[in-house]
PAVEXLO-988107 format. One record per residue (C-alpha): residue number from 1; residue in three letters; y, z, x. Coordinates in pm, 1 decimal. Each point is the difference from the previous one (the first is absolute). Last residue first. Layout:
<zadrens>
<num=NUM; residu=ALA; py=Y; pz=Z; px=X>;
...
</zadrens>
This chain:
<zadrens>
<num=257; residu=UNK; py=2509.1; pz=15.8; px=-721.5>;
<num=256; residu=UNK; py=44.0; pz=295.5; px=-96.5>;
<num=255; residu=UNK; py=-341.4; pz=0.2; px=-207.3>;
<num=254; residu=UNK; py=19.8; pz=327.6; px=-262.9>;
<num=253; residu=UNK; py=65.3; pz=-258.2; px=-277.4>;
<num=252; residu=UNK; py=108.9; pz=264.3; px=-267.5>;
<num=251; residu=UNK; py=-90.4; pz=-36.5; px=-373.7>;
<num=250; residu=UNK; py=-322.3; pz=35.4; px=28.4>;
<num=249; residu=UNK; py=-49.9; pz=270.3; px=225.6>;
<num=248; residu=UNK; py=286.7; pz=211.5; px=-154.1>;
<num=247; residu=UNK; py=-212.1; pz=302.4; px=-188.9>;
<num=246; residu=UNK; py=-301.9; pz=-33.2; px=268.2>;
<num=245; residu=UNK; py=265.9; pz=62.5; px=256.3>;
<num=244; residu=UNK; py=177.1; pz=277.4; px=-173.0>;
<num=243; residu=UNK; py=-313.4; pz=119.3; px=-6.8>;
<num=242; residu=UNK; py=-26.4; pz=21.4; px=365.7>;
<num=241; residu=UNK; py=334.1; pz=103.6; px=66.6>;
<num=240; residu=UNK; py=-52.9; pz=324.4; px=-186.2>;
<num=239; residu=UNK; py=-346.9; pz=111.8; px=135.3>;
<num=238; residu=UNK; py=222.7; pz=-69.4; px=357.1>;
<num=237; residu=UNK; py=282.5; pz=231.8; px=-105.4>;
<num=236; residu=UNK; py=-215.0; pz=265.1; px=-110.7>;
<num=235; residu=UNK; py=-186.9; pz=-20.2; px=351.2>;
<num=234; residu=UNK; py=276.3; pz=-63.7; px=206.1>;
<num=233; residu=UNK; py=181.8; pz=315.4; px=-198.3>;
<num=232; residu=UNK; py=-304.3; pz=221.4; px=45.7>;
<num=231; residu=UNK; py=16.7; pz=-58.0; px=391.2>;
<num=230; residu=UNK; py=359.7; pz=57.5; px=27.7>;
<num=229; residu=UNK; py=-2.3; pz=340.8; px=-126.3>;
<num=228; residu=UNK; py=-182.0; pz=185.1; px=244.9>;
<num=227; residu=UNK; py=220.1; pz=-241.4; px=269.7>;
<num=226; residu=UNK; py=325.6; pz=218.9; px=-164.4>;
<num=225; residu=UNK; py=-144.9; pz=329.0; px=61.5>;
<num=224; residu=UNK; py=-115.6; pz=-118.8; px=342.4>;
<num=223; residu=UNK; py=354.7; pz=-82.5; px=115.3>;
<num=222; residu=UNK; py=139.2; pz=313.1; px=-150.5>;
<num=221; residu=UNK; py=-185.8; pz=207.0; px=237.7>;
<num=220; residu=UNK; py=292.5; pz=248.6; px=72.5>;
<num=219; residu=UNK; py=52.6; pz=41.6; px=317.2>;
<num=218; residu=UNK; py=-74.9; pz=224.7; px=285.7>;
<num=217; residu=UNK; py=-188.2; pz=-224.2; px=211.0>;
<num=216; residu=UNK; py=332.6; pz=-155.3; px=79.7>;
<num=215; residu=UNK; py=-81.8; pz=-441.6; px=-26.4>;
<num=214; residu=UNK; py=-17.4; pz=-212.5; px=312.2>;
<num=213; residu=UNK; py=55.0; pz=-299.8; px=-43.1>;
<num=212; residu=UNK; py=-288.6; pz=-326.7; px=106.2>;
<num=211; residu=UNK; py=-296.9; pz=48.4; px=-194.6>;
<num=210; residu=UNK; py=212.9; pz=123.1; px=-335.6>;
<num=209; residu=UNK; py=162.6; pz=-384.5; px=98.9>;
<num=208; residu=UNK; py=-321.4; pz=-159.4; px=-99.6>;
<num=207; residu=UNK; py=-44.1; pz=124.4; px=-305.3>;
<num=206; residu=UNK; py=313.9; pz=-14.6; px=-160.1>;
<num=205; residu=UNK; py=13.7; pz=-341.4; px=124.0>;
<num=204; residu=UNK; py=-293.5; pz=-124.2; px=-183.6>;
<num=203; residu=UNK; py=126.6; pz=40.1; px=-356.6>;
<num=202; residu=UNK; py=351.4; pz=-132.8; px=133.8>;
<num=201; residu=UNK; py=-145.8; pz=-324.7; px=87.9>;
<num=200; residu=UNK; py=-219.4; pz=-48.3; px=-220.4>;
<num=199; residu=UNK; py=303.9; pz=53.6; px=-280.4>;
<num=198; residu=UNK; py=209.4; pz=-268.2; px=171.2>;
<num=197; residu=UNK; py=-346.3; pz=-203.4; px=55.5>;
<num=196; residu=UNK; py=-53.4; pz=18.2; px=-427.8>;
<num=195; residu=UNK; py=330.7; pz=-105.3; px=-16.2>;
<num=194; residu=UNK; py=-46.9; pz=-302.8; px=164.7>;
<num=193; residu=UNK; py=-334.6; pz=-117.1; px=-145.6>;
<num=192; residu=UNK; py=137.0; pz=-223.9; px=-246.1>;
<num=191; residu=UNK; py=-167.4; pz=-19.6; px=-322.4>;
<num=190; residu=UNK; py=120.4; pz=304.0; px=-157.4>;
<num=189; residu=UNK; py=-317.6; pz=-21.1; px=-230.5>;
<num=188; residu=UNK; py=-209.4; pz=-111.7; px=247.9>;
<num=187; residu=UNK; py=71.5; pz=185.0; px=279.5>;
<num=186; residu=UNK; py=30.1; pz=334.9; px=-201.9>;
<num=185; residu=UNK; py=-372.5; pz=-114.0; px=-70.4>;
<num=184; residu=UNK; py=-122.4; pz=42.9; px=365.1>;
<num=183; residu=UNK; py=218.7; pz=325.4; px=69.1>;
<num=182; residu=UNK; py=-187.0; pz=280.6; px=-184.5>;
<num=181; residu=UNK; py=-395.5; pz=-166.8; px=34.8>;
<num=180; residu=UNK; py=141.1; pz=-60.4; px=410.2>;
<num=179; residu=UNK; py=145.2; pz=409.4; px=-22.6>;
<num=178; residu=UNK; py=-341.2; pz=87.8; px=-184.7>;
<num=177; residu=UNK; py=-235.3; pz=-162.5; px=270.5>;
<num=176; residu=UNK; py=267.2; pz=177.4; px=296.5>;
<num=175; residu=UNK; py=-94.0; pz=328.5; px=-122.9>;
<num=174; residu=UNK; py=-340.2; pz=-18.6; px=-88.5>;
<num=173; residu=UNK; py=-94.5; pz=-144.7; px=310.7>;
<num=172; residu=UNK; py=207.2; pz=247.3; px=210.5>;
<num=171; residu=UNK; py=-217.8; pz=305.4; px=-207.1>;
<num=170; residu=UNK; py=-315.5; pz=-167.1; px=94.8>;
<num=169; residu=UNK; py=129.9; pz=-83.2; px=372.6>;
<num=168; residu=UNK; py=92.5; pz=390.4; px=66.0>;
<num=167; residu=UNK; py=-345.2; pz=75.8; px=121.1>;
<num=166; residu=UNK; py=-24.2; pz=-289.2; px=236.7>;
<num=165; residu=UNK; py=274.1; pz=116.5; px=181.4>;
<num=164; residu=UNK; py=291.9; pz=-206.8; px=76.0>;
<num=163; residu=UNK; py=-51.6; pz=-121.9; px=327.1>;
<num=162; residu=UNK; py=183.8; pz=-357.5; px=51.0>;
<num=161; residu=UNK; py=-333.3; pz=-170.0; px=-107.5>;
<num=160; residu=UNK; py=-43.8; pz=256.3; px=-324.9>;
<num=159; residu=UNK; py=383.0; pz=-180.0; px=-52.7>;
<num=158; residu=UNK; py=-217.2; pz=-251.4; px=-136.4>;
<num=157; residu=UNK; py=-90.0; pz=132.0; px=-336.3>;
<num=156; residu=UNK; py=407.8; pz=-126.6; px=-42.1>;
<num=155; residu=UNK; py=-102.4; pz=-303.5; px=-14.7>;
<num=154; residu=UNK; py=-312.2; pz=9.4; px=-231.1>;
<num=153; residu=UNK; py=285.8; pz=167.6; px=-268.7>;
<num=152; residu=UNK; py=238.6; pz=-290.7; px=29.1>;
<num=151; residu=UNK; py=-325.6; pz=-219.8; px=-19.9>;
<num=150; residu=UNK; py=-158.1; pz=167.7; px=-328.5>;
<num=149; residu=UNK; py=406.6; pz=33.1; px=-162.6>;
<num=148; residu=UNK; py=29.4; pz=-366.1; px=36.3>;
<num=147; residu=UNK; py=-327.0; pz=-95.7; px=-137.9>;
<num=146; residu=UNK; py=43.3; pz=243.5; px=-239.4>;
<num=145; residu=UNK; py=355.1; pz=-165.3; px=-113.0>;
<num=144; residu=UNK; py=-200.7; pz=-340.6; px=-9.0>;
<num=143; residu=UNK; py=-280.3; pz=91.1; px=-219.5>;
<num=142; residu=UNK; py=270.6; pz=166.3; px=-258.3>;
<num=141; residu=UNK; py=236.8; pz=-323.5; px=31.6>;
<num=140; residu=UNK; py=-274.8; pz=-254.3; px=-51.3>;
<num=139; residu=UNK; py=-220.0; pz=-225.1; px=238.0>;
<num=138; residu=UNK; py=81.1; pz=-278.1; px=223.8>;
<num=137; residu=UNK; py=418.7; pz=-37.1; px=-19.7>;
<num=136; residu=UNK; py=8.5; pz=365.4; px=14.5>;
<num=135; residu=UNK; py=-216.9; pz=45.7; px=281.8>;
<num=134; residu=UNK; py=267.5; pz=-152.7; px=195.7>;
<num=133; residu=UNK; py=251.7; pz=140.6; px=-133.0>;
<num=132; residu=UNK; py=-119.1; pz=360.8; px=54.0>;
<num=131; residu=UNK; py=-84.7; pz=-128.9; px=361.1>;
<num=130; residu=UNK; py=315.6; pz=-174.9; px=164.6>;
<num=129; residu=UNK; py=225.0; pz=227.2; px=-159.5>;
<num=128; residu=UNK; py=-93.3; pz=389.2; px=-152.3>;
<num=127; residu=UNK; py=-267.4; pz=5.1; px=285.1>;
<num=126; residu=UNK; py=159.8; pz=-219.0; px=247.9>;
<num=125; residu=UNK; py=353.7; pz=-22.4; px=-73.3>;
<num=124; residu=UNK; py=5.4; pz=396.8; px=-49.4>;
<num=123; residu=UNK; py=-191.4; pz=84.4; px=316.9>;
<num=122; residu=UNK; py=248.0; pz=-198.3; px=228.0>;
<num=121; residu=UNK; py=316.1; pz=86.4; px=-176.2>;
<num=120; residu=UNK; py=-99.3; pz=381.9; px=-19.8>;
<num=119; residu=UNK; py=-124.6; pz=-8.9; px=383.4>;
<num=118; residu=UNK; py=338.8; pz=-137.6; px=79.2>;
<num=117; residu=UNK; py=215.5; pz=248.7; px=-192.9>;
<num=116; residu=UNK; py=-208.6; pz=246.9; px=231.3>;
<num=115; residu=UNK; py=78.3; pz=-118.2; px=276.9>;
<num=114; residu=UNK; py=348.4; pz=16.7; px=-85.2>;
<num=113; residu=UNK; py=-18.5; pz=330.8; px=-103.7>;
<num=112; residu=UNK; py=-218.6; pz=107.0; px=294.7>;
<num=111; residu=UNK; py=218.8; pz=-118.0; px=300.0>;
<num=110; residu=UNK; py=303.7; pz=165.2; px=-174.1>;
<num=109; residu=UNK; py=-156.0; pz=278.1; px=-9.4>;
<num=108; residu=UNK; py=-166.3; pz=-20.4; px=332.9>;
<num=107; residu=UNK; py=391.4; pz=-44.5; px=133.1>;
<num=106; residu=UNK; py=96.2; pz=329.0; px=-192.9>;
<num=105; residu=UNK; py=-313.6; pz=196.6; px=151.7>;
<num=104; residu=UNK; py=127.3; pz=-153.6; px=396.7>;
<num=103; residu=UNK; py=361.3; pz=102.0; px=-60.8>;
<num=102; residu=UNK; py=-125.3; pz=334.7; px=-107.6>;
<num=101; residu=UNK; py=-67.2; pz=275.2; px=-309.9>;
<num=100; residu=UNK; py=-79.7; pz=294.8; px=11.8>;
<num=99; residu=UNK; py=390.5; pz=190.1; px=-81.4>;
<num=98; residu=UNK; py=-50.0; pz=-234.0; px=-289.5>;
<num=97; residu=UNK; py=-282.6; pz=190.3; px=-126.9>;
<num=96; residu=UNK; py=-115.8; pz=-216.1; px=-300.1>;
<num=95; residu=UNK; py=-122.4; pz=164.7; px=-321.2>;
<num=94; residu=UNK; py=259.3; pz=-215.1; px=-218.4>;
<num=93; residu=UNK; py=-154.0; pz=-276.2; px=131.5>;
<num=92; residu=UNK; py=-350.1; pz=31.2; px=-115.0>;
<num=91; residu=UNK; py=162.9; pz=93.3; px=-349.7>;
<num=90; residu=UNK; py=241.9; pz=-308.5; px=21.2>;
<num=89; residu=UNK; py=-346.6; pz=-221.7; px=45.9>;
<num=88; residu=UNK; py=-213.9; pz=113.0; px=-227.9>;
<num=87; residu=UNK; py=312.3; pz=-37.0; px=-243.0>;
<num=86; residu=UNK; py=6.4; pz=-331.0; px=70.7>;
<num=85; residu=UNK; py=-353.6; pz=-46.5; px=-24.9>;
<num=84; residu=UNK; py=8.6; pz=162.7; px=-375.2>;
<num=83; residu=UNK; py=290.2; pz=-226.4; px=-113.2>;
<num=82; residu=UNK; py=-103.3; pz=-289.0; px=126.1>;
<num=81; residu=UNK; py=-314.8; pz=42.7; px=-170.0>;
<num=80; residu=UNK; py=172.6; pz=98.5; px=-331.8>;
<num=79; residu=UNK; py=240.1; pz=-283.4; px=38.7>;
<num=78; residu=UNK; py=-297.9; pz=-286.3; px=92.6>;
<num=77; residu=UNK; py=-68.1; pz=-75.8; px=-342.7>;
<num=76; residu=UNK; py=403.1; pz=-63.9; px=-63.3>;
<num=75; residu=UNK; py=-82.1; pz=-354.7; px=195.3>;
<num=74; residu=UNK; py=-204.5; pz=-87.3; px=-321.0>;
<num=73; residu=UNK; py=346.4; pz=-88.2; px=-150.3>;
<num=72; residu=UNK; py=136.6; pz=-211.9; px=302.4>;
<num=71; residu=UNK; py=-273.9; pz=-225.6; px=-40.5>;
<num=70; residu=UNK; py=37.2; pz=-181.6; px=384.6>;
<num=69; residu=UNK; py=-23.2; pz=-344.2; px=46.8>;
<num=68; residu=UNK; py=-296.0; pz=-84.1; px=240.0>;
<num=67; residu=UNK; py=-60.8; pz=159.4; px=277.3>;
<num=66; residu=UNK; py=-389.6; pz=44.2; px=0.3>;
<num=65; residu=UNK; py=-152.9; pz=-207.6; px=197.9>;
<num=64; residu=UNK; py=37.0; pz=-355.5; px=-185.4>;
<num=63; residu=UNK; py=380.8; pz=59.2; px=90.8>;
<num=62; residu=UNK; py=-35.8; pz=120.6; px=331.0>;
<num=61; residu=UNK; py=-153.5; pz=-392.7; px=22.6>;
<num=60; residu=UNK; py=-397.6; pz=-100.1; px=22.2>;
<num=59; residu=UNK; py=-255.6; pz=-81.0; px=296.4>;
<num=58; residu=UNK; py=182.3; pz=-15.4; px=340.8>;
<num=57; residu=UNK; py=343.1; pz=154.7; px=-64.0>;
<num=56; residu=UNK; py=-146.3; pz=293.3; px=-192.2>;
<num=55; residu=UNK; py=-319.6; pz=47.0; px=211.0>;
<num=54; residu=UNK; py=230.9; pz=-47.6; px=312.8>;
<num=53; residu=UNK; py=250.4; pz=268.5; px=-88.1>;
<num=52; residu=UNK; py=-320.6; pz=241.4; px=-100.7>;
<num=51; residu=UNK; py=-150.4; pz=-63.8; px=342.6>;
<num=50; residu=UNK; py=321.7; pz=58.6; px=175.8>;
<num=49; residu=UNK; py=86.8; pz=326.0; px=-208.2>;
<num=48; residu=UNK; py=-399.1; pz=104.5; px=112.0>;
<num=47; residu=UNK; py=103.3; pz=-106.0; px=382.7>;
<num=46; residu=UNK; py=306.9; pz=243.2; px=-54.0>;
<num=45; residu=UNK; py=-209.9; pz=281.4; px=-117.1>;
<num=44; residu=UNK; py=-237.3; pz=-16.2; px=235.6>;
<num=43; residu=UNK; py=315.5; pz=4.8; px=273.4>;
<num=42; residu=UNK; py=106.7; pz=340.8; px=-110.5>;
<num=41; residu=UNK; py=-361.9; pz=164.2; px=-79.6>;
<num=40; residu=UNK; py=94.7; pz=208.1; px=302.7>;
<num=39; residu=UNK; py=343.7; pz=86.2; px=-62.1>;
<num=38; residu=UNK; py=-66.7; pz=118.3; px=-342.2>;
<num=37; residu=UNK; py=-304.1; pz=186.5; px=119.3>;
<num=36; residu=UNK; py=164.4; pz=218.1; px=249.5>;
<num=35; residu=UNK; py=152.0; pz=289.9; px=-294.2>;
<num=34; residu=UNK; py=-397.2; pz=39.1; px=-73.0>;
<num=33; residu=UNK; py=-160.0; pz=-84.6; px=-275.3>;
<num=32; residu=UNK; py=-278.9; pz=-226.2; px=98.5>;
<num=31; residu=UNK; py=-58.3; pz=128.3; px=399.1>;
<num=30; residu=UNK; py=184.4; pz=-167.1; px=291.7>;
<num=29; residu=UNK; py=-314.7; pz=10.7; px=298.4>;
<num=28; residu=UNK; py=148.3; pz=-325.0; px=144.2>;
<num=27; residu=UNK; py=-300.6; pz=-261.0; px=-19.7>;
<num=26; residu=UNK; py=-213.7; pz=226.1; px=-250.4>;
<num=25; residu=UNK; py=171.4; pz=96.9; px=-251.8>;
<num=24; residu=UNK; py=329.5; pz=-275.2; px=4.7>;
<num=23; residu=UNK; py=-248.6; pz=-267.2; px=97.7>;
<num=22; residu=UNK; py=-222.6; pz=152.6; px=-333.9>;
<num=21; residu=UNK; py=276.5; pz=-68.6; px=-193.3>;
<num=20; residu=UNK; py=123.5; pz=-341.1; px=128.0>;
<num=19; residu=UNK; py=-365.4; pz=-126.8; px=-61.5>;
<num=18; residu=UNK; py=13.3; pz=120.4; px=-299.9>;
<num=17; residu=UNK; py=321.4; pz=-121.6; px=-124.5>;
<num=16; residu=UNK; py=-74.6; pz=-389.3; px=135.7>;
<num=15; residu=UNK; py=-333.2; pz=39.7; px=-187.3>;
<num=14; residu=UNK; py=147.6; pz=85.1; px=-392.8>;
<num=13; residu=UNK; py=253.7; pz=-260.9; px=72.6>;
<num=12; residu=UNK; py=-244.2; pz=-237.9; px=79.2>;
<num=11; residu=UNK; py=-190.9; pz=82.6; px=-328.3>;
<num=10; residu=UNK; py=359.9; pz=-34.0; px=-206.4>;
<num=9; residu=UNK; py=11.9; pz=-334.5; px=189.8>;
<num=8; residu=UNK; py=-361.3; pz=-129.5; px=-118.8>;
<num=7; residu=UNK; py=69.2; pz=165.7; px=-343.7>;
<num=6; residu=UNK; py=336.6; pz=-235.1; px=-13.2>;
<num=5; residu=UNK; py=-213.3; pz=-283.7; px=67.1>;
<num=4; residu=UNK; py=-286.4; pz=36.1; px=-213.5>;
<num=3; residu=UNK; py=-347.7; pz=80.6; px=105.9>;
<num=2; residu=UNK; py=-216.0; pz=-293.9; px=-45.2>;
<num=1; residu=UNK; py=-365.0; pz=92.5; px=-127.8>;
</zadrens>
């Protein structure tokens, strides 16, 4: 059986990360995690922007990959997500010692946001892009969106390369399968994926800088009260989503392009 194209690419994707990963691991002893991994995965990244780049320019448009014109209206799906991950955020940052912090922590900072705003480009064009459409245009939106979610999930499984433990992979599964099942039909009914890499963006960022700052011991932990809550939202929200797609799937065309 052929294997489409835009599975081929989401598969090469899938191999450039883990090989990256486990070069990180095992090549320069920089642990999944860690405030070094940003830096190390650094060029990875870049050849997976390249390889998305030349997908889009090679076999379709950005158009046919997801940014098409954007439904302002279903936009106001991503407030309550925004909302929670910027307040993730101003919590983390509110428990910053300033007297702590240096030249060199401000530079990774800046280092890891736009890093980071890559990674969300990169990962949204391919699994909300180059593959949600193109599963779209073979099967139907609910088989696509899993298809999406299944691959976003199977690539994060891969940070087991970079050293996560093996015993927090179940719980990283889950996590990551619900954000693709969450994000994979705001795609389609926003139909433009920039947004959705605006809200990537700062989703990931509150993560990544808590690796960086260093936060006073001694304060109070709203930053976990706030994540307790974020995981029943994404699951609400995503129950929602999906039978708002069932509601709309005949009246929308889902295909950007």
């Amino acid at each position: 059986m052929k294997i489409s194209k835009y599975l081929q690419f989401a598969i090469l994707y899938l191999v450039i990360q883990g090989i990256g990963l486990a070069d990180m691991y095992y090549g320069f002893n920089v642990v999944y995690g860690t405030p070094e991994m940003t830096n190390a995965l650094l060029l990875v990244e870049i050849i997976l922007g390249i390889l998305v780049v030349y997908y889009v320019r090679r076999h379709a448009s950005w158009r046919e990959v997801g940014y098409g014109d954007i439904r302002w209206l279903h936009v106001l799906w991503l407030v309550p997500l925004v909302l929670f991950a910027a307040l993730a955020d101003i919590a983390f940052l509110a428990r910053i010692e300033v007297s702590n912090l240096q030249g060199s922590m401000v530079f990774d900072i800046i280092v890891t946001a736009a890093v980071t705003l890559f990674v969300a480009f990169t990962e949204e064009t391919m699994f909300r892009g180059i593959v949600l459409q193109g599963a779209l245009r073979r099967h139907g939106p609910f088989v696509a969106m899993i298809i999406s979610a299944i691959l976003f999930a199977l690539l994060h499984a891969l940070n087991v390369l970079g050293g996560m433990p093996l015993a927090d992979l179940p719980n990283h599964l889950l996590v990551n399968l619900l954000f693709g099942l969450l994000m994979a039909p705001l795609a389609l009914l926003i139909g433009n994926l920039t947004p959705l890499i605006l809200f990537h963006f700062l989703y990931d960022f509150g993560v990544l800088e808590s690796l960086i700052i260093p936060v006073g011991a001694d304060q109070p932990e709203l930053l976990a009260l706030i994540l307790d809550f974020d995981f029943p939202v994404q699951i609400l929200m995503t129950i929602i989503l999906w039978v708002v797609i069932f509601i709309v799937r005949k009246r929308y065309d889902f295909q950007t392009g």
